[in-house]
Backbone bond lengths (Angstrom), bond angles and torsions (degrees), N, CA, C in turn:
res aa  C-N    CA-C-N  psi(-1)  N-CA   C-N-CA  omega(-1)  CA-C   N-CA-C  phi
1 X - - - 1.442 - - 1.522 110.27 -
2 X 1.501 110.10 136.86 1.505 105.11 173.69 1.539 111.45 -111.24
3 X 1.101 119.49 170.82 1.373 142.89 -175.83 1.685 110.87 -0.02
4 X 1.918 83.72 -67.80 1.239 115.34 175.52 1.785 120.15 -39.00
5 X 1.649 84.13 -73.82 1.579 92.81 174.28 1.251 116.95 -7.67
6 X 1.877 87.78 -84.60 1.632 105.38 -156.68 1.515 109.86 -68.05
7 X 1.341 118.04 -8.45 1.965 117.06 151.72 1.862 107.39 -40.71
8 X 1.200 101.29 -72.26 1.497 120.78 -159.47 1.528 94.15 -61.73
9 X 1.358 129.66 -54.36 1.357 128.12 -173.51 1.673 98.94 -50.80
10 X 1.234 107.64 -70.80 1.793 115.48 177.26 1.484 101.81 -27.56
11 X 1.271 129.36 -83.92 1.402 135.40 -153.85 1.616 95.11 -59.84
12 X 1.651 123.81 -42.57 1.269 89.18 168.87 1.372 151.65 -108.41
13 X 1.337 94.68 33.92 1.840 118.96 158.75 1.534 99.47 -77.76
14 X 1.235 111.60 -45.32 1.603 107.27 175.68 1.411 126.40 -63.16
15 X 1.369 131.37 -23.29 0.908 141.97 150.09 1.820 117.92 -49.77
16 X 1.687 91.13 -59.26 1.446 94.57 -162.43 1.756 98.18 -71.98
17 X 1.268 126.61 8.73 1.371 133.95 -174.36 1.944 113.40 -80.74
18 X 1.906 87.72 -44.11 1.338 113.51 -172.70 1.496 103.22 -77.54
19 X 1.482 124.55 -20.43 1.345 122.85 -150.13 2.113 89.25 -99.66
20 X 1.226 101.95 -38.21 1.537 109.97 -179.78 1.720 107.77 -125.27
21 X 1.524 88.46 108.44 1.544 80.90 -148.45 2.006 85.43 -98.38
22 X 0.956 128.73 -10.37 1.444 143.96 -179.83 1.588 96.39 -77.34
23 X 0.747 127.15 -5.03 1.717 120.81 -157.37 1.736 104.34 -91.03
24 X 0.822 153.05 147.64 1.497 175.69 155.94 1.743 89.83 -53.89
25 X 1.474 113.16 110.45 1.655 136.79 160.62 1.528 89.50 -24.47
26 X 1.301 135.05 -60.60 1.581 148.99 -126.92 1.722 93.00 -87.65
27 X 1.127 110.55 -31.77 1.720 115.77 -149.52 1.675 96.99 -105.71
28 X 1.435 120.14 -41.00 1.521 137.75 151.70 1.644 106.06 -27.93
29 X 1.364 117.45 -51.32 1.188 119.13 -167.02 1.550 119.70 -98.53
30 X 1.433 101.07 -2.45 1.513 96.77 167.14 2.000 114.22 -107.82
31 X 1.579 91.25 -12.35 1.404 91.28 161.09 1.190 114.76 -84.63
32 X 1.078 135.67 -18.09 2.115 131.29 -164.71 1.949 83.15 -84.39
33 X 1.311 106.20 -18.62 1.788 101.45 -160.36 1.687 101.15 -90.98
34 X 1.340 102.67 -21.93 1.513 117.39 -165.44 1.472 96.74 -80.28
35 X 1.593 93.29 -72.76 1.850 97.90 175.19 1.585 123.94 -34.95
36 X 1.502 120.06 -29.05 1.026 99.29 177.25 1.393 111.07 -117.76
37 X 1.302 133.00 20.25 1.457 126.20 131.14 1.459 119.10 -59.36
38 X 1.134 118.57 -24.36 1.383 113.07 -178.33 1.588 122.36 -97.71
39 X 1.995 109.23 -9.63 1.017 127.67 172.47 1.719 110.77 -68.85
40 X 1.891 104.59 -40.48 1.099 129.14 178.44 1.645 116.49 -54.71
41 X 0.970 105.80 -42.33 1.842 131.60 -154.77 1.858 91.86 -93.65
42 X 1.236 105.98 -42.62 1.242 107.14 176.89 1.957 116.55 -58.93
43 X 1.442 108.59 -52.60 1.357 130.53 -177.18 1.635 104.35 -47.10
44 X 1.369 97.02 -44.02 1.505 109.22 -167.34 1.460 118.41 -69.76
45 X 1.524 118.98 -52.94 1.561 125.28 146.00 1.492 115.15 -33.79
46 X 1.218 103.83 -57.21 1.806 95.34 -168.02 2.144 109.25 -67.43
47 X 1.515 96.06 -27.63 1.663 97.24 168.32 1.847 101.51 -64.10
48 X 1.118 100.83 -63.57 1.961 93.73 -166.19 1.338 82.91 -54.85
49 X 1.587 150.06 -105.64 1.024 116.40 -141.51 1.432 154.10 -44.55
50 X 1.300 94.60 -10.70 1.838 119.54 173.35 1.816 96.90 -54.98
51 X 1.841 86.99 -47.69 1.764 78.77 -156.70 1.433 104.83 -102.23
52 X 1.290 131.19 -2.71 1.425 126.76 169.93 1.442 117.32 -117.83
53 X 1.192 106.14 18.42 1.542 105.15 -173.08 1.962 126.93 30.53
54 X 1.155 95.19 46.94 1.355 118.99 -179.11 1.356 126.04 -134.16
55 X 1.716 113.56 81.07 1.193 147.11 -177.14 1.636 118.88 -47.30
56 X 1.451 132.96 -32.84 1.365 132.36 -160.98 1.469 104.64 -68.50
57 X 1.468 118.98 -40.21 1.451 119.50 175.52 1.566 116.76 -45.97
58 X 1.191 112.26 -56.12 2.039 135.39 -178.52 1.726 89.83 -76.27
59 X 1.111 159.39 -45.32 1.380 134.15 152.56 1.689 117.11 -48.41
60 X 0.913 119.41 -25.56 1.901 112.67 178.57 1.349 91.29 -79.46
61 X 1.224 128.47 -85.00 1.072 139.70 174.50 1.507 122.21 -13.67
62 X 1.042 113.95 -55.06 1.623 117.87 167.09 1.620 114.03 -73.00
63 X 0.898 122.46 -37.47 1.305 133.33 173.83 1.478 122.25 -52.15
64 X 2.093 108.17 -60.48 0.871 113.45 -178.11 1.910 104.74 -63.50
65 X 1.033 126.96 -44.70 0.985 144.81 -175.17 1.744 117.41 -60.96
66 X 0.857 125.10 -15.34 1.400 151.05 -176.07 2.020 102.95 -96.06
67 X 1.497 96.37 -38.74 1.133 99.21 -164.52 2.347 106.58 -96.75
68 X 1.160 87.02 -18.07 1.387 102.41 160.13 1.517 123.47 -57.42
69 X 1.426 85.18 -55.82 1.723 105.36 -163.52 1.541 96.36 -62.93
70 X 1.420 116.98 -54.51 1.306 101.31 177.15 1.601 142.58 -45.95
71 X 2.055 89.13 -50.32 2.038 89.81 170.80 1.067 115.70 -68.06
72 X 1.455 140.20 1.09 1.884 132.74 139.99 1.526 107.22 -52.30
73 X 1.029 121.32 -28.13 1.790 118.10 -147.66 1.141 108.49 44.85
74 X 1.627 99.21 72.42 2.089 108.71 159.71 1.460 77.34 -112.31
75 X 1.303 72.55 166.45 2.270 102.64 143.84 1.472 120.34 -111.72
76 X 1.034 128.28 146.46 1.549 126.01 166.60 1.483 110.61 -141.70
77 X 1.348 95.83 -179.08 1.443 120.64 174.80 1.598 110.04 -123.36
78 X 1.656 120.32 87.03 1.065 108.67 175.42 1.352 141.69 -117.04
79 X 1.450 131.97 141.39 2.036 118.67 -154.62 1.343 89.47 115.87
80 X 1.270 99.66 -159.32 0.862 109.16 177.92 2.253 117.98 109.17
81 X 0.779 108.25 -169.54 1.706 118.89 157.22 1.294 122.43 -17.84
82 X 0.960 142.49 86.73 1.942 131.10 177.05 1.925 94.24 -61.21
83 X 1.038 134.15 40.39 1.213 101.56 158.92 2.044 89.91 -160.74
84 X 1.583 112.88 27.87 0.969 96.97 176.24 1.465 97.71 -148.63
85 X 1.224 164.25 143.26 1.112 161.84 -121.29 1.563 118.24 -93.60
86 X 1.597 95.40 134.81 1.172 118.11 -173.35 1.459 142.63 -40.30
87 X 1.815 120.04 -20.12 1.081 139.53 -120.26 1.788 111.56 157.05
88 X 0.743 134.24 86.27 1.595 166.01 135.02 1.537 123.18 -55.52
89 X 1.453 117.45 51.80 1.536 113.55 168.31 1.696 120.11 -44.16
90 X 1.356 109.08 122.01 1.559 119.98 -173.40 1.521 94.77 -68.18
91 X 1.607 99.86 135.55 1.927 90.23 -176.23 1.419 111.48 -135.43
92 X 1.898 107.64 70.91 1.657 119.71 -150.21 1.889 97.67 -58.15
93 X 1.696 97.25 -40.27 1.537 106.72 -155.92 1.456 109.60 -73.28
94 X 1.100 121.59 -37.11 1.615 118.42 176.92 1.595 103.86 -78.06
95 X 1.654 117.82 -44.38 1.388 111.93 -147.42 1.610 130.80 77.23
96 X 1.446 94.68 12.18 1.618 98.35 177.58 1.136 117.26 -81.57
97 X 1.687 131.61 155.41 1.296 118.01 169.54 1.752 98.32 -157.93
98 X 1.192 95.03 -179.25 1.811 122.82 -161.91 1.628 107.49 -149.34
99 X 1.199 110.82 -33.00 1.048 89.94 -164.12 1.981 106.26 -118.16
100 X 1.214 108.01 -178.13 1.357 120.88 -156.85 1.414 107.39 -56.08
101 X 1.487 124.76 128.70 1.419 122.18 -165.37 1.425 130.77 58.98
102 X 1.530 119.05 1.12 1.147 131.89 144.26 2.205 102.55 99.20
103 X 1.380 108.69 27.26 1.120 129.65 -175.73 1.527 101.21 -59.89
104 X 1.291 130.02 -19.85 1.211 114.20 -166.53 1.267 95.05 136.67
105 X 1.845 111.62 169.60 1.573 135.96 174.70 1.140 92.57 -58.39
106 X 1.422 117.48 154.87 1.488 132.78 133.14 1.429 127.72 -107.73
107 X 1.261 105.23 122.41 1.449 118.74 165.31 1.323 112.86 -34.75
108 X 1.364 98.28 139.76 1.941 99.59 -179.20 1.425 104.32 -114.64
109 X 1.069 121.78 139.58 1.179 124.85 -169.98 1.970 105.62 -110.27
């Protein structure tokens, strides 16, 4: 991770801080770490399928990831674009956003 990264990672533990505000500092930080292994893992499926047209990888991947997001009790928006981010946590309670039209955080990968 460079400089950058760990900006975007920071701000969105801080986010995901504001969004679950009951949550344990400790547990915040293994989901902001989780989410974006799975933001990561996600990117990567949707590249091989770009170039091999071979979908089963980007179904696990979305799936497993779908199924994450829930035992936090987020919402997201996940898939999507191979060239625009993976993972969009819905962020009703703060109202924060990043991403285009104000849909929510995006996961940084």
């Amino acid at each position: 991770m460079n400089k950058q990264d760990r900006i975007d990672f920071a701000e969105f533990a801080a986010v995901l801080t504001k969004e679950l505000p009951n949550e344990i500092p400790f547990h915040i930080g293994v989901m902001a770490s989780t989410l974006r292994k799975h933001a990561i893992a996600i990117h990567r499926a949707q590249e091989h399928d770009c170039i091999t047209g071979e979908d089963k990888p980007l179904e696990r991947a979305l799936r497993e990831a779908t199924k994450y997001i829930q035992q936090c009790g987020l919402s997201a928006a996940v898939g999507g674009d191979v060239r625009g981010p993976s993972i969009i946590i819905h962020t009703p309670r703060s109202g924060l956003y990043n991403a285009w039209g104000g849909e929510g955080w995006c996961v940084p990968r």
